[in-house]
C-alpha positions as CSV (number, residue, x, y, z in Angstrom):
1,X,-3.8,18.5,10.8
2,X,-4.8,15.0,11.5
3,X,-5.7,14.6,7.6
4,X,-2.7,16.0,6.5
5,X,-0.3,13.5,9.1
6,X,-2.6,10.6,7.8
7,X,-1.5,11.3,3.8
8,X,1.7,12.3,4.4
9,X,2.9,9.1,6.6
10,X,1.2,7.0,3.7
11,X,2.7,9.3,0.5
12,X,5.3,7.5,-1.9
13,X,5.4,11.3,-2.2
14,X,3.9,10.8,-5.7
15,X,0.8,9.2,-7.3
16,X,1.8,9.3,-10.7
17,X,5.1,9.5,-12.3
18,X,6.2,12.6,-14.5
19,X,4.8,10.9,-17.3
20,X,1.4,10.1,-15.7
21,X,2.0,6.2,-15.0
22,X,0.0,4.8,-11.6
23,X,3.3,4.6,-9.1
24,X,2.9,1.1,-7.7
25,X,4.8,-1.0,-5.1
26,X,3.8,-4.8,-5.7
27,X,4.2,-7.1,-2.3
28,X,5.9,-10.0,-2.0
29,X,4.5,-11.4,1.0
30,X,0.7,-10.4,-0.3
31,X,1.2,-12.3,-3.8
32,X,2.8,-15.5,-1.4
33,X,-0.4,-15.5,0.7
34,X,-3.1,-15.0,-2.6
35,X,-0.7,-17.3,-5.0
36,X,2.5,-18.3,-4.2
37,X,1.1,-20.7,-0.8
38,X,-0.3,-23.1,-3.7
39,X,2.5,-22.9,-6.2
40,X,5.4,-22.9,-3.8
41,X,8.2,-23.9,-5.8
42,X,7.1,-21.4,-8.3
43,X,7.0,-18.8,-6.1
44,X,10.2,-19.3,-4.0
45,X,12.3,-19.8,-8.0
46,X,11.4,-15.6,-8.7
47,X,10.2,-13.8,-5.8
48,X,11.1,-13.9,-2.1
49,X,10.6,-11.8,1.0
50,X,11.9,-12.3,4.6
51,X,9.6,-14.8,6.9
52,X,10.0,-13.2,9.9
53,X,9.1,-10.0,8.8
54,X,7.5,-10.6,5.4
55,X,7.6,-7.1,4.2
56,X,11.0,-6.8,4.5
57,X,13.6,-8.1,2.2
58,X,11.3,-8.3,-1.5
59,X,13.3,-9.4,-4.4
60,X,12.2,-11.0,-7.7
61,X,14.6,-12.6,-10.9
62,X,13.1,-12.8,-13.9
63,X,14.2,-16.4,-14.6
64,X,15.9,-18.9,-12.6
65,X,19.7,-17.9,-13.7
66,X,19.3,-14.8,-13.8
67,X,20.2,-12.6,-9.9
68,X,17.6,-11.4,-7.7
69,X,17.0,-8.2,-7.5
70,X,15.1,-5.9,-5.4
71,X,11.4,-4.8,-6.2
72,X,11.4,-1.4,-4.3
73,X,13.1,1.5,-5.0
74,X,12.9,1.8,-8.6
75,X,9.6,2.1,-10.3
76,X,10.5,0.2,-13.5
77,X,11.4,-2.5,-11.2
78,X,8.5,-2.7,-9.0
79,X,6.8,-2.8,-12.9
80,X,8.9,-5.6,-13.8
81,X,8.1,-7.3,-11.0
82,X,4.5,-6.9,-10.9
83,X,4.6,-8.4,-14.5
84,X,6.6,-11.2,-13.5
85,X,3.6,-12.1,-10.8
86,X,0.6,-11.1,-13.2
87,X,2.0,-13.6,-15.8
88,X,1.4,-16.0,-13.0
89,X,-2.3,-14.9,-11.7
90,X,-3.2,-11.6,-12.8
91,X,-5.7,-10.9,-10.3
92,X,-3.4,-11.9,-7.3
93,X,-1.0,-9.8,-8.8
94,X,-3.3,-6.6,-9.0
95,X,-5.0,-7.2,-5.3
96,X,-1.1,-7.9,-4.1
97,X,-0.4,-4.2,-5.4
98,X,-0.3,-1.2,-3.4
99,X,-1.3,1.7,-5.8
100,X,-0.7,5.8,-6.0
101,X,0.0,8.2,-3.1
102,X,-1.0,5.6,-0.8
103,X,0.2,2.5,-1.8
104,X,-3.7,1.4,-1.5
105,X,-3.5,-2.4,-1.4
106,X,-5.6,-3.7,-4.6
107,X,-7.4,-6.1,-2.0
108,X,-9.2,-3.4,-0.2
109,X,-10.9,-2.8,-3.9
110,X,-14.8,-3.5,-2.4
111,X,-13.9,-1.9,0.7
112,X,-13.5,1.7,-1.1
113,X,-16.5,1.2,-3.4
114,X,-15.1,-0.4,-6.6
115,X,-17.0,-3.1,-8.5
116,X,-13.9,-4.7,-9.2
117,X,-10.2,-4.8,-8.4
118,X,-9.6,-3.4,-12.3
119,X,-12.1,-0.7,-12.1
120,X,-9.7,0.7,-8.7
121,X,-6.5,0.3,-10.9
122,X,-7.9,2.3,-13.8
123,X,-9.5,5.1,-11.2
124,X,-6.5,5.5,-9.5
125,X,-4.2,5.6,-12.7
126,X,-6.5,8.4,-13.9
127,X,-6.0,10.9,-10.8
128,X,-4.3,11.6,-8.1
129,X,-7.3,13.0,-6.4
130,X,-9.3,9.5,-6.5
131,X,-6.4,8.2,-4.5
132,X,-6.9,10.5,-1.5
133,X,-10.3,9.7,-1.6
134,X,-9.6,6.1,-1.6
135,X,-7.6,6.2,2.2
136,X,-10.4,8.4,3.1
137,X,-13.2,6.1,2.0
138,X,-11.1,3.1,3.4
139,X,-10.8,4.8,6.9
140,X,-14.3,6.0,7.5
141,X,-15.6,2.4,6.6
142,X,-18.7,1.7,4.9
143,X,-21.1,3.3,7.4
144,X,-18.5,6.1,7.3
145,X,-18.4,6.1,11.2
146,X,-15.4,3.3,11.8
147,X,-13.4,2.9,14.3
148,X,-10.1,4.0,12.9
149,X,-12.2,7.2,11.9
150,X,-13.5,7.8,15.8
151,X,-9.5,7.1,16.9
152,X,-8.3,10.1,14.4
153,X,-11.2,12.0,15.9
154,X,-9.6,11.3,19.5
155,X,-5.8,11.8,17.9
156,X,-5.4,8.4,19.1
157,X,-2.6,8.0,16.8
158,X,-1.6,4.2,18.4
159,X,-5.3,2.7,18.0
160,X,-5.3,3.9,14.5
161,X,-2.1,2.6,13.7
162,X,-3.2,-0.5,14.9
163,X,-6.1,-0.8,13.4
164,X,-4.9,0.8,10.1
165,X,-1.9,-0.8,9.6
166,X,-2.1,-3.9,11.8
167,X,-0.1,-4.6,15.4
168,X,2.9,-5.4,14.3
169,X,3.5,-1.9,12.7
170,X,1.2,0.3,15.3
171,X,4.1,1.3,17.6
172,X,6.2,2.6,14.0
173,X,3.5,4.1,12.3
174,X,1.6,5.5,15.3
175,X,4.7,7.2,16.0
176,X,4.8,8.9,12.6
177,X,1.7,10.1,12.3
178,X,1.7,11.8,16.1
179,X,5.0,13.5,14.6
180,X,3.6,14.7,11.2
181,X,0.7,15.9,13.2
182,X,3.0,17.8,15.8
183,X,5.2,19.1,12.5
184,X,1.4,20.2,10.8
185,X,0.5,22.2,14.4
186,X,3.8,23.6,15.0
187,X,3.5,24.9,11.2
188,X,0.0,26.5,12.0
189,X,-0.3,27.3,15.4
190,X,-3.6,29.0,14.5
191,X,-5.4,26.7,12.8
């Protein structure tokens, strides 16, 4: 139950489109932090995000007359966006993209056992199934005893939450999960 709450309050429902493209959602407010803080006026002429809440509010323009538009949503934008920022810095681009089921941020690369941040795109283009393992492997840690791993254990949906997804979001996504988890249970009281 608790593994099935954990991937469903992560799922983008899909890990690969119909036609087998790596579903992606490319963030704003990650790119800003790996690129955009040195090349400010760059950054601020084709992407922007909300300060106070920097996940909220992404758009992009592909040049400086043209409107913003949003990046989420639509994949072929959240594409066209994500090639705006890697004609900028490629690898910033890639570690400021969540990938698959997921949405695995490309900067926990090392922390899921890739070499490099293009050796996790190219895994996690090629099959859904290394994409659940990636959460899996980025939960239990490198000693595969972590502490969001022990809080699941508990169903200490808060602490995970928090430690997972950071304070800000613990309250929100702790909810979820202790709801998905109640949904999986009532489903199969049994088991």
């Amino acid at each position: 139950g608790v593994v099935t709450a954990v991937l469903a309050a992560q799922s983008d429902r899909r890990g690969l489109s119909r036609k087998g493209r790596l579903n992606i959602r490319f963030e704003n407010h990650v790119f800003y932090e790996r690129w955009g803080k040195q090349k400010e006026k760059v950054f601020s002429q084709y992407l922007k995000f909300n300060p106070a809440q920097p996940w909220l509010n992404h758009q992009w323009r592909p040049g400086v007359d043209n409107e913003w538009r949003d990046c989420h949503g639509v994949q072929e934008q959240e594409w066209q966006c994500f090639a705006l920022a890697k004609s900028r810095d490629e690898k910033a681009a890639f570690l400021s993209t969540g990938m698959g089921l997921a949405q695995m941020m490309g900067f926990n690369y090392a922390a899921i056992g890739y070499e490099s941040i293009g050796q996790m795109f190219d895994a996690l283009s090629s099959s859904e199934r290394y994409q659940v393992f990636a959460v899996f492997d980025l939960i239990a840690g490198p000693s595969a005893r972590s502490r969001q791993l022990e809080a699941l254990q508990d169903q200490d949906f808060l602490a995970f939450a928090a430690l997972h997804y950071g304070s800000r979001q613990a309250a929100r996504y702790g909810s979820v999960v202790r709801s998905l988890f109640q949904a999986f249970q009532a489903l199969n009281p049994g088991g």
